[in-house]
matplotlib code that plots the C-alpha trace (Angstrom):
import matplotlib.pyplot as plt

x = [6.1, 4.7, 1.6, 0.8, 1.7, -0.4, -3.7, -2.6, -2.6, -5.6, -7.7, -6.1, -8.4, -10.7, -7.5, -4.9, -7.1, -7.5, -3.8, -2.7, -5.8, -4.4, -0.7, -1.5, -3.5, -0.4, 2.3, -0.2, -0.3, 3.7, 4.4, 1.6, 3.5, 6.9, 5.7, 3.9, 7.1, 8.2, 5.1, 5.4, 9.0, 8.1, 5.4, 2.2, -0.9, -1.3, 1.2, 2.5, -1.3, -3.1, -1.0, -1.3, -4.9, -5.7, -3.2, -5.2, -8.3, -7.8, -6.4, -9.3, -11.7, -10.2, -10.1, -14.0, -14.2, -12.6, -13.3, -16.1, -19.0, -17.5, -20.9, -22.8, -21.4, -24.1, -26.9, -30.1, -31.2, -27.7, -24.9, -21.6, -19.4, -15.7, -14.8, -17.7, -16.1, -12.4, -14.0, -15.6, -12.6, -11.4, -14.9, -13.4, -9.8, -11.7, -13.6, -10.4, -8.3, -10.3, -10.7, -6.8, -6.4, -8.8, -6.6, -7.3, -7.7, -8.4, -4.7, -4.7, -2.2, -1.9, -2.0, 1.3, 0.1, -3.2, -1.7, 0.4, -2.6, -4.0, -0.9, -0.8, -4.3, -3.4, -0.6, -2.8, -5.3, -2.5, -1.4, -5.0, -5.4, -2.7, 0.5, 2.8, 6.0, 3.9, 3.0, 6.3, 8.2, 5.6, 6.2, 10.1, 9.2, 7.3, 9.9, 12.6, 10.8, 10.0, 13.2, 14.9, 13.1, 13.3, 16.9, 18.7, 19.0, 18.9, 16.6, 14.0, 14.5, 11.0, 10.4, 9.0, 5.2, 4.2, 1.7, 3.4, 1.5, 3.1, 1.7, 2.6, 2.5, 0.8, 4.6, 5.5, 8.7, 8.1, 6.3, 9.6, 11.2, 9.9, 9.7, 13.7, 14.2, 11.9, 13.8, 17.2, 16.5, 14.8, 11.9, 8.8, 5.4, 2.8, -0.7, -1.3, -4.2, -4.0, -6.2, -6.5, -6.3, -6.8, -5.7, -2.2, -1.3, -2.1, -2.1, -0.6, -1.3, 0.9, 1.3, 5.0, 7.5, 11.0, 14.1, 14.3, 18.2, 17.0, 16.8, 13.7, 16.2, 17.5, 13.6, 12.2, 15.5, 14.8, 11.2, 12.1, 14.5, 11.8, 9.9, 6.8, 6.6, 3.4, 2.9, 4.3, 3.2, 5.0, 2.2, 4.7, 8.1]
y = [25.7, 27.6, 28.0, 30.7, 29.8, 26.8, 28.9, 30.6, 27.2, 26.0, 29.3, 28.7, 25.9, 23.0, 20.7, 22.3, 22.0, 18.6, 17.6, 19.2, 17.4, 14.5, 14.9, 15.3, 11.5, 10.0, 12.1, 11.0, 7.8, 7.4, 8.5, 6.0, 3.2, 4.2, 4.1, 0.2, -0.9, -0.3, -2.4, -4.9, -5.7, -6.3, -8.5, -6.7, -7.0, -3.5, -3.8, -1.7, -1.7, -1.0, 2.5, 3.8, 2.7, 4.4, 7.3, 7.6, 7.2, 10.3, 12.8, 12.0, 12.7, 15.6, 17.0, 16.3, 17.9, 20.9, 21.5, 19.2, 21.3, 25.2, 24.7, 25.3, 28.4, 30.8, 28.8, 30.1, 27.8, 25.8, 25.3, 24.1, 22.5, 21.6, 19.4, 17.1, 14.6, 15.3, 14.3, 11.0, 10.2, 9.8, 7.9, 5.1, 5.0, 4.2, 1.3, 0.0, 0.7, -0.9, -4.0, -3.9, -3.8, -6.5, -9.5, -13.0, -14.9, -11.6, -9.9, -6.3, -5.7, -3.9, -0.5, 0.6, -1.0, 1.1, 4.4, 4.2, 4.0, 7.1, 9.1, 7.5, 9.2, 12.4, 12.3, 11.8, 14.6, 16.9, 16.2, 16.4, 20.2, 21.0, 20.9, 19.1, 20.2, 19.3, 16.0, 15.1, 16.4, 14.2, 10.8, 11.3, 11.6, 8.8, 6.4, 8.0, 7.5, 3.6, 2.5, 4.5, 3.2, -0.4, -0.4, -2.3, 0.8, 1.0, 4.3, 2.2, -1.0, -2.8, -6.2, -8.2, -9.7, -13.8, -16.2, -19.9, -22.5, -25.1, -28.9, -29.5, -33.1, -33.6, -33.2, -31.1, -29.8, -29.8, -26.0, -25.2, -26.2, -24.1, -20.9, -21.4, -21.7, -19.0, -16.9, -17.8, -15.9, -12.8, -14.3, -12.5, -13.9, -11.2, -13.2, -16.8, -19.2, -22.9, -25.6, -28.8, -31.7, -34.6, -36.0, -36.6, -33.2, -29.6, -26.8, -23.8, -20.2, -17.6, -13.9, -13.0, -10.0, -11.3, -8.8, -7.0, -8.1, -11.5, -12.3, -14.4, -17.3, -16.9, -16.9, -20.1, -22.0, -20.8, -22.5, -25.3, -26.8, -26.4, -30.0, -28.4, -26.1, -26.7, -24.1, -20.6, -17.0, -13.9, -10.9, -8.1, -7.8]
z = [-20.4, -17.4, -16.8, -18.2, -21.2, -20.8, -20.7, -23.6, -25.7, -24.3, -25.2, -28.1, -29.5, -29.0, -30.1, -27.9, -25.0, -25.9, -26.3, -23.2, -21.1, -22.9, -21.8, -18.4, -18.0, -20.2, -17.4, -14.6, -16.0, -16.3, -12.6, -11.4, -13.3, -11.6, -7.7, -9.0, -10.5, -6.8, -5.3, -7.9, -7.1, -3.5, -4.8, -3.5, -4.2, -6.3, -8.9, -12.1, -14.2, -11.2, -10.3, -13.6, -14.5, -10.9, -11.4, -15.0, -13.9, -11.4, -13.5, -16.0, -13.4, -12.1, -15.7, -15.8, -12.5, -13.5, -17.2, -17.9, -17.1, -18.4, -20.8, -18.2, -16.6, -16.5, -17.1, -14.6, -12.0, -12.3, -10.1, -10.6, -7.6, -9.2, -6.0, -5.9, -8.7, -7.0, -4.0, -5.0, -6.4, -2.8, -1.8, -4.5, -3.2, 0.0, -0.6, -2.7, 0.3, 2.6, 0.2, 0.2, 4.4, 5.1, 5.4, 5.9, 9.4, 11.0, 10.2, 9.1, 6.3, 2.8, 4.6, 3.1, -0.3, 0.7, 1.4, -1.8, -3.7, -2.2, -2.9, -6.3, -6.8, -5.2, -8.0, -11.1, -9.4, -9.5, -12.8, -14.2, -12.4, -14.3, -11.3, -13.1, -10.4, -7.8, -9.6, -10.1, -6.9, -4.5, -7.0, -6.5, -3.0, -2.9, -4.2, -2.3, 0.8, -0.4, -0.9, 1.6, 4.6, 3.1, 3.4, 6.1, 8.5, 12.4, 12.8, 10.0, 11.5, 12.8, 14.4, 11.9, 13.1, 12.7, 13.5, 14.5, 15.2, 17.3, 18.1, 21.8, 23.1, 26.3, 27.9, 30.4, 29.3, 25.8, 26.1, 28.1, 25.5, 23.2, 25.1, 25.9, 22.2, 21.3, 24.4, 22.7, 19.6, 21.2, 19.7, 22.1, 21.9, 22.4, 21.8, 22.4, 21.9, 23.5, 22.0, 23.3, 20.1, 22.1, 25.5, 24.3, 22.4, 22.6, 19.4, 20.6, 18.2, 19.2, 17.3, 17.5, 17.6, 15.5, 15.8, 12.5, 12.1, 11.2, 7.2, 6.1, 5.3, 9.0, 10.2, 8.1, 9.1, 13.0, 12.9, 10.3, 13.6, 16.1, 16.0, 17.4, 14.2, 13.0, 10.2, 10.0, 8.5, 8.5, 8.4, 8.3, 6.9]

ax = plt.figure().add_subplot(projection="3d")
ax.plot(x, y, z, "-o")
ax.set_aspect("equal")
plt.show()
């Protein structure tokens, strides 16, 4: 049904106003729950619920925004801005976003998670102003562009970011050791923090770049056979 005949059903009547305000949260709600089946399959931290409560929640507030207030139209001595519940919509998505990002130990991550959420609420905004096509066209875009650049391909391909932490004995050649074995895999340290444990050993932090043709199985079994390994965290995959 084009728009146009939209209007016409919901000057209709109070209840086919209501039924097609109600479609577009349960449409907003369904293409919020696809893009978090996405997330929750790569086990993130906003999963299937929290899209479509979020997607929901923004196409109910953007119905408010728009049609909530009609009552008033007219009325002396009050004015009526449509944007200014739209827009706190995206003062929430900011605060959750930020919530999101702020990882632990100082590491920034979530952003994609973060993002997604934004464009999940940009979905159910659409789909509460009544742009269904356009609600629709940027979900499919949004899972193409998800799995596509998740694939194994050499124009997505990223090094993959970790925090080791190795204990060093107080021996010259065993941080040698380490670097030539580190060196060997194309394994790059780009940060480093060395902490002296006692007078006989040494505990050496060290943020990491990891070539992206390396499988997790390949990374874990890479540390697992260094001796020093003390612990090991991959922030970015």
């Amino acid at each position: 049904m084009g728009d146009k005949g939209m209007r016409i059903v919901v000057d209709g009547g109070f209840l086919g106003q209501q039924v097609i305000f109600f479609s577009r949260i349960v449409l907003a709600m369904l293409c919020g729950g696809i893009i978090g089946i996405e997330r929750q399959q790569r086990i993130k931290v906003a999963g299937t619920r929290t899209h479509m409560m979020i997607s929901m929640a923004a196409a109910l507030m953007m119905i408010i925004s728009k049609y909530g207030f009609l009552d008033v139209i007219g009325t002396s001595g009050i004015s009526w801005d449509v944007s200014r519940i739209a827009a706190s919509i995206i003062t929430g998505i900011g605060i959750l976003g930020g919530i999101i990002i702020t990882g632990k130990q100082g590491h920034v991550s979530g952003t994609t998670t973060a993002a997604g959420l934004m464009a999940t609420i940009a979905i159910g905004m659409a789909f509460g102003a009544g742009m269904y096509m356009l609600g629709f066209g940027v979900t499919v875009l949004l899972l193409a562009m998800q799995y596509v650049l998740h694939r194994n391909l050499w124009i997505v391909k990223q090094t993959i970011r970790a925090q080791v932490v190795f204990h060093i004995e107080h021996d010259a050649g065993e941080y040698e050791r380490v670097l030539e074995k580190l060196e060997e895999y194309h394994i790059h340290i780009q940060q480093f923090r060395w902490e002296k444990m006692s007078n006989e050993s040494f505990q050496v932090s060290c943020h990491v770049t990891i070539p992206a043709r390396y499988t997790k199985e390949e990374i874990i079994s890479i540390f697992a056979g260094m001796p020093e390994t003390e612990n090991f965290e991959i922030v970015y995959l």
